[in-house]
C-alpha positions as CSV (number, residue, x, y, z in Angstrom):
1,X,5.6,-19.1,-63.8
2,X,9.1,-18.8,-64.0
3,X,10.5,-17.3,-60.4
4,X,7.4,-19.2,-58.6
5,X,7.4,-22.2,-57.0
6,X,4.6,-24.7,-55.1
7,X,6.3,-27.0,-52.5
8,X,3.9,-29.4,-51.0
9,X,5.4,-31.7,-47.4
10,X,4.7,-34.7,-46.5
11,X,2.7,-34.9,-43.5
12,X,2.9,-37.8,-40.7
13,X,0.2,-38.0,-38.6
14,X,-1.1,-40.8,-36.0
15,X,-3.5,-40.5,-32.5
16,X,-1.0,-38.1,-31.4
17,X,-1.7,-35.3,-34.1
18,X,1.0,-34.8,-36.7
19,X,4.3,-33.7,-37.6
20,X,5.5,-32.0,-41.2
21,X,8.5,-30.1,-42.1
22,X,7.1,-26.9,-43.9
23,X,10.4,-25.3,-45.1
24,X,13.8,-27.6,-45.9
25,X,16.6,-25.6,-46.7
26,X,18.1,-27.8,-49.1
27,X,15.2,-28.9,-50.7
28,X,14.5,-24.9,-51.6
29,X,18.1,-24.3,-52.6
30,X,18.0,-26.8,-55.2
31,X,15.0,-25.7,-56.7
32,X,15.6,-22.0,-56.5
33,X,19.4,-22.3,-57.2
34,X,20.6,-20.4,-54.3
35,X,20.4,-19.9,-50.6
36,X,16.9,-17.8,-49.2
37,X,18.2,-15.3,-47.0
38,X,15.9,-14.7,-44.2
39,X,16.0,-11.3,-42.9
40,X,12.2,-11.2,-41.4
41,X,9.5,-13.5,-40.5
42,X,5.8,-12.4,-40.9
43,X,2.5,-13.5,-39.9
44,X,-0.6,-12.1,-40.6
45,X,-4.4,-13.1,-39.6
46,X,-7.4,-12.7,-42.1
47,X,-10.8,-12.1,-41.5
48,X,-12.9,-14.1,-44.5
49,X,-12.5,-11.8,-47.7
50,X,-9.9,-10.0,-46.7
51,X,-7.2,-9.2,-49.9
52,X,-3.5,-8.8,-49.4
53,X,-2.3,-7.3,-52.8
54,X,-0.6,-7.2,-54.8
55,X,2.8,-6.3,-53.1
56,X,6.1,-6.4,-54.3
57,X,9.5,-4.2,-53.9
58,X,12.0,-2.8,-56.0
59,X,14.7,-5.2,-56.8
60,X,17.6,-4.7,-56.6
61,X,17.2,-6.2,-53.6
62,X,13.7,-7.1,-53.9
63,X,12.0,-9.2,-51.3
64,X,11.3,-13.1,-51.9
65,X,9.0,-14.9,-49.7
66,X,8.1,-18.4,-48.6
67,X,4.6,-18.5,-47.9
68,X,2.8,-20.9,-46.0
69,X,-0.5,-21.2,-44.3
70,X,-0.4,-22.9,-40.7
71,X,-4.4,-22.3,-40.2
72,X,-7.5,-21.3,-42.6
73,X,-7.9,-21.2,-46.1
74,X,-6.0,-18.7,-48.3
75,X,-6.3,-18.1,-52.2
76,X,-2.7,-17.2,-52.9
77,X,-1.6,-15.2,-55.9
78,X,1.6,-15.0,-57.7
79,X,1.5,-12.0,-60.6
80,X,4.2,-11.6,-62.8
81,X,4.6,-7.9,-62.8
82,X,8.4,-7.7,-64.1
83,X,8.5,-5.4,-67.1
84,X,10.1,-7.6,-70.2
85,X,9.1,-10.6,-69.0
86,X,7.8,-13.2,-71.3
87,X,4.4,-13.9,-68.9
88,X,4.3,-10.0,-68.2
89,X,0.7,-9.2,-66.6
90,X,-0.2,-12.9,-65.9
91,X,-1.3,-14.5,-62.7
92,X,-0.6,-18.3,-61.1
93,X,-3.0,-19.0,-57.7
94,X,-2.1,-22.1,-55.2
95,X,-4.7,-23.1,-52.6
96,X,-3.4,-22.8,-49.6
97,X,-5.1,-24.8,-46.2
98,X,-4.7,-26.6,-43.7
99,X,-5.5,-29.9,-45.5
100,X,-2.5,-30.4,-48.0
101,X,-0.4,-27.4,-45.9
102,X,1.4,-26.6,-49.5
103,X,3.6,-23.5,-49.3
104,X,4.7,-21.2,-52.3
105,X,7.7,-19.4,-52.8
106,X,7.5,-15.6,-54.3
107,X,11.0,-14.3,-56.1
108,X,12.2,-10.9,-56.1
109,X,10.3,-8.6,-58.6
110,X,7.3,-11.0,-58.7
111,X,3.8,-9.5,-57.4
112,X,2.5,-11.5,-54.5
113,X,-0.8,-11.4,-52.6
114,X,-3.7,-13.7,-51.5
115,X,-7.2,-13.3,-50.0
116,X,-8.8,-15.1,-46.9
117,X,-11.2,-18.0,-47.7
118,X,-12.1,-18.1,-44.1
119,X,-12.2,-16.3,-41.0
120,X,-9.4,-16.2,-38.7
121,X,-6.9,-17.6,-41.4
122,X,-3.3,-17.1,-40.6
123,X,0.0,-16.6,-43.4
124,X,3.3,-17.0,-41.8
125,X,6.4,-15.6,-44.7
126,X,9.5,-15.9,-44.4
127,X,11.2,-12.6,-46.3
128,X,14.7,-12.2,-47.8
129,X,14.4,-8.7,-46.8
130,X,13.3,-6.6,-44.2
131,X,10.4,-4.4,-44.7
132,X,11.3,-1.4,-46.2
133,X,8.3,1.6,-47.1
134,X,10.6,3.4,-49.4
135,X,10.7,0.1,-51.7
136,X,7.9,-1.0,-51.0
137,X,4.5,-0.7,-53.6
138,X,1.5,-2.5,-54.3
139,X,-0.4,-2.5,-57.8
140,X,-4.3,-2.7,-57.4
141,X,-5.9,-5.7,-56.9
142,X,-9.2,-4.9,-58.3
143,X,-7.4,-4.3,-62.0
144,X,-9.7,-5.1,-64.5
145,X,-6.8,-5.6,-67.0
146,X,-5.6,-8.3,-64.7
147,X,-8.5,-9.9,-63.7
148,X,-7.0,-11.8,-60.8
149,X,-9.8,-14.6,-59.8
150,X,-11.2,-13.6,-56.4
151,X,-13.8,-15.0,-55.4
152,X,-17.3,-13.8,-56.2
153,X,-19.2,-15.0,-53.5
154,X,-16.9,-12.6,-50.6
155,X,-17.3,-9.5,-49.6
156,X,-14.1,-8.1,-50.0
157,X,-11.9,-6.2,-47.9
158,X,-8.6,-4.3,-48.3
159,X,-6.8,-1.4,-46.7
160,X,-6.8,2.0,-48.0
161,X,-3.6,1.9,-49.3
162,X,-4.1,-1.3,-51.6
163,X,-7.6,0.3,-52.7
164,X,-5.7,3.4,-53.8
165,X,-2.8,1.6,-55.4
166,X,-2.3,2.0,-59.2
167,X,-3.1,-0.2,-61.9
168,X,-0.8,-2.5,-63.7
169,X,-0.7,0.1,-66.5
170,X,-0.1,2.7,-64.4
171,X,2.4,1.9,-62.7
172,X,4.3,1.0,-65.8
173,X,3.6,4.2,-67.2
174,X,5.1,5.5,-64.0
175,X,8.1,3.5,-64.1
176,X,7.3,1.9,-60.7
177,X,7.6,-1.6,-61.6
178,X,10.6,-4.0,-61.5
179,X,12.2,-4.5,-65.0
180,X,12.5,-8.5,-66.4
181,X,16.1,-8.1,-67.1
182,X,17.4,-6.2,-64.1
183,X,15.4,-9.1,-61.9
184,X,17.4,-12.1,-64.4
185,X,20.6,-9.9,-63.4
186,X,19.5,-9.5,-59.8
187,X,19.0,-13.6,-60.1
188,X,22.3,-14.5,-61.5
189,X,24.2,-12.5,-58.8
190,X,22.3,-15.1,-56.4
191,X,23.5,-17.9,-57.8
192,X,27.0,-16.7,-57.8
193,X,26.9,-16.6,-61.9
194,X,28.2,-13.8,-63.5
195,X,26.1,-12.4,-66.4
196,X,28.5,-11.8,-69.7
């Protein structure tokens, strides 16, 4: 979907392990069409079944996020939650393992999340933004009306505050989620374009 992207290295291996190059700066400015600001780097550890979602913060600023899995298996989840938008309430997932060691990148005003596929699996992001609670919200995961594809064969496990969060409804009824247009404007200032 438009504001996601799946960025796959190539990996070089011999008797003495291997060697990859997970994030390239250039190669993610020419597809995004500006520079990632990094502000914070994350990492996070799963137990099997644990879900991570669906996150996102208010843009302006927003927070985007390259995310990448150095260990495990992770189911990761891109929703398009920005109000407007032509693929409003629709969902993209990437694989992502230690086998092809793919990473995704996550623009401002898209919903992000994932869920473990096995124990012990790590996420490392890199975030344009520092974390901020006041802009920071999560819609529920569990939405029937989104019907994001986890796994049926995991128990599964989320905090308190992603079990309480909203639906995707809701949340529009409440105004809480980032509107298509102000995320294009928000986009365009990135680029260095201004919009007429």
């Amino acid at each position: 979907m438009a504001g996601a992207w799946e960025f796959t290295p190539k990996q070089h291996g011999d008797d003495r392990g291997l060697f990859l190059e997970w994030m390239q700066e250039t190669t993610l400015t020419a597809t995004i069409g500006h520079r990632f600001r990094l502000a914070q780097a994350n990492h996070s550890i799963s137990s099997r079944g644990t879900v991570r979602a669906v996150h996102y913060a208010d843009v302006p600023p927003g927070q985007a996020k390259y995310v990448y899995c150095p260990r495990g298996r992770i189911l990761d989840v891109v929703v398009d939650i920005r109000v407007g938008s032509p693929t409003f309430g629709r969902y993209d997932t990437v694989l992502l393992d230690e086998a092809d060691r793919r990473a995704v990148y996550v623009a401002e005003g898209l919903g992000h999340g994932f869920v473990a596929l096995e124990d012990d699996s790590a996420l490392t992001y890199l975030c344009s933004e520092p974390y901020n609670p006041g802009r920071e919200h999560t819609v529920n995961a569990l939405d029937p009306a989104l019907a994001l594809p986890w796994p049926t064969d995991l128990e599964l496990l989320l905090s308190p505050r992603d079990r309480a969060a909203p639906t995707l409804a809701e949340a529009q009824e409440q105004g809480a989620l980032p509107r298509y247009e102000d995320c294009q404007d928000y986009y365009q200032r990135l680029t260095g374009h201004t919009v007429g």
